[in-house]
C-alpha positions as CSV (number, residue, x, y, z in Angstrom):
1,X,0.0,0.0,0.0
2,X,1.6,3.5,-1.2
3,X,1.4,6.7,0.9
4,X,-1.3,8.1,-1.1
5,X,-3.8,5.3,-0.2
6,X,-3.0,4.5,3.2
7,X,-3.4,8.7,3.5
8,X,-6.7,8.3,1.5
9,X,-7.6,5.3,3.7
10,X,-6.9,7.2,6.7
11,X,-9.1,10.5,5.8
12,X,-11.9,8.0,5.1
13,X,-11.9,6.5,8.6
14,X,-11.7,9.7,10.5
15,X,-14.1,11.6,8.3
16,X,-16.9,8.8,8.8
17,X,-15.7,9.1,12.9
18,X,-16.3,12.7,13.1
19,X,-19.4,12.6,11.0
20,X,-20.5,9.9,12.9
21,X,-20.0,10.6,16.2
22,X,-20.0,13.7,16.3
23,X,-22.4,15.7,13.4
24,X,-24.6,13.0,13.6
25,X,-26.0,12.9,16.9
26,X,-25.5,16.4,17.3
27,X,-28.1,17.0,14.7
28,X,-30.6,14.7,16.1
29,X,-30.4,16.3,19.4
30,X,-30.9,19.6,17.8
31,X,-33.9,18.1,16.3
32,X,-37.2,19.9,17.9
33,X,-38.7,16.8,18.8
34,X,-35.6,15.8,21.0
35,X,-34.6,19.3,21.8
36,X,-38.0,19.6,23.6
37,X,-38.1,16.0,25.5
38,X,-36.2,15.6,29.0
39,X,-33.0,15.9,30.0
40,X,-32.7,12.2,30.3
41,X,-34.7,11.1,27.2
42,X,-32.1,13.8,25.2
43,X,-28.9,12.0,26.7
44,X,-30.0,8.5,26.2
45,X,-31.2,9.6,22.2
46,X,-27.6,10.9,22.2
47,X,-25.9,8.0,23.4
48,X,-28.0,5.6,21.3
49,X,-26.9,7.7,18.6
50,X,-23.6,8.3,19.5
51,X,-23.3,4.4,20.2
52,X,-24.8,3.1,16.6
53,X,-22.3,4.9,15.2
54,X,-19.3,4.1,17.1
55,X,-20.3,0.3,16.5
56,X,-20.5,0.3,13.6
57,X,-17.4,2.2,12.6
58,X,-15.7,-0.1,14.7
59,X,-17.1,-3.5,13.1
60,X,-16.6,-2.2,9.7
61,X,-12.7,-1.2,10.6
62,X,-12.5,-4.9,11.6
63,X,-13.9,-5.9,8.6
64,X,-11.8,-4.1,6.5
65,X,-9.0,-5.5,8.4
66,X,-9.4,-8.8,7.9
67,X,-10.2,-8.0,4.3
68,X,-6.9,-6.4,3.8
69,X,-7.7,-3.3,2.9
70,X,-6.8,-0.9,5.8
């Protein structure tokens, strides 16, 4: 793998991370409908969120791993 795909790869796998986990749920908890619940329906919305997305990077990293591609 050459510098200019592992960089590529690399960009890839933190742009999904920060969309993910971070633009992602902050949207939805912008959202009016969460926005106006409680505080504790808005954290655990967040974290369910939050949490999809973290898995799933995660599982498709370890996919790709044993793929060979990252």
């Amino acid at each position: 793998m050459g510098w200019a795909s592992a960089t590529l790869r690399g960009v890839l796998v933190f742009a999904y991370f920060v969309v993910f986990t971070v633009l992602v749920p902050d949207f939805v908890l912008r959202m009016d409908i969460v926005a106006n619940a409680t505080a504790i329906v808005r954290d655990l919305v967040g974290l369910a969120v939050w949490g999809v997305g973290m898995i799933l990077g995660l599982w498709m990293l370890r996919r790709a791993q044993s793929r060979d591609i990252i």
